[in-house]
C-alpha positions in Angstrom: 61.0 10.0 26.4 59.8 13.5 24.6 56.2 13.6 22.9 58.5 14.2 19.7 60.2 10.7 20.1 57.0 8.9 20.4 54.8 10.2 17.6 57.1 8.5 14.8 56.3 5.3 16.6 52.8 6.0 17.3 52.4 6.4 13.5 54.9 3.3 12.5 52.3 1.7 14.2 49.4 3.1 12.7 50.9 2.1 9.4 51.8 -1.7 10.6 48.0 -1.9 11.5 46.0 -0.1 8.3 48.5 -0.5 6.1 47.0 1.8 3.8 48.1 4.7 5.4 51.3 4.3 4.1 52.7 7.5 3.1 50.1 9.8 4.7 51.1 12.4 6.3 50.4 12.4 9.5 49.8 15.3 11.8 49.8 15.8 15.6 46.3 16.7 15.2 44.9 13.8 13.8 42.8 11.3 15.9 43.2 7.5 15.1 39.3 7.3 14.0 39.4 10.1 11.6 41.9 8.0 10.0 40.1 5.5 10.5 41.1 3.1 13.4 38.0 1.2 14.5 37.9 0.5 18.7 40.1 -3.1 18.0 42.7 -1.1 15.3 42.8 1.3 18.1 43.2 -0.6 20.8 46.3 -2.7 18.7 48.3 0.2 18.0 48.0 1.9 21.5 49.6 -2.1 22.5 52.4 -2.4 19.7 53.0 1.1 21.0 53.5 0.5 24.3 55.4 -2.6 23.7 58.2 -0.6 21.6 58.2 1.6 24.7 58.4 -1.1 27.0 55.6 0.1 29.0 53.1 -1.6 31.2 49.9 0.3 31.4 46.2 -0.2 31.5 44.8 0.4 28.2 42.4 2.3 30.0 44.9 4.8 30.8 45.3 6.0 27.0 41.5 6.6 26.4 42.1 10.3 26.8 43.7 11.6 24.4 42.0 13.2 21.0 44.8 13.2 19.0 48.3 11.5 18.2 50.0 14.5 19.6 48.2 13.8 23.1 48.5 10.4 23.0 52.2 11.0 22.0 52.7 13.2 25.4 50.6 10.6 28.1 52.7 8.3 27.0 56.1 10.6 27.1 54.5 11.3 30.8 54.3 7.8 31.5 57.5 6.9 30.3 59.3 9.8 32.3 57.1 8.6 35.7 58.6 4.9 35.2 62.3 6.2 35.3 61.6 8.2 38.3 
């Protein structure tokens, strides 16, 4: 899966866990604590994430990223290194 595909479900996500983003625009550069994911919000999104994607990964693994558009493209790497 592209980056592109996975950034509408990073931020359906978001939304399901702090609800009160609903309706915020959300931008590729914007990093889950500046909109203000605490380490357990965090942590739940990244997993209802990778459930939607169907991917099995350490949590570990997605602590790199700064912003929903990195996250968006590990786990669009991850996705494409499973189908290979």
């Amino acid at each position: 899966m592209r980056s592109e595909e996975i950034l509408p479900l990073i931020t359906e996500a978001i939304v399901e866990v702090l609800p009160e983003l609903d309706g915020h625009p959300f931008t590729e550069s914007d990093s889950l604590e500046a909109l203000g994911a605490d380490s357990m919000d965090r942590a739940e999104i990244v997993m209802v994430v990778l459930e939607r994607l169907d991917l099995e990964i350490p949590l570990v693994d997605t602590h790199g990223p700064r912003n929903l558009g990195e996250l968006a493209e590990l786990l669009g790497e991850k996705t494409s290194a499973r189908a290979r």
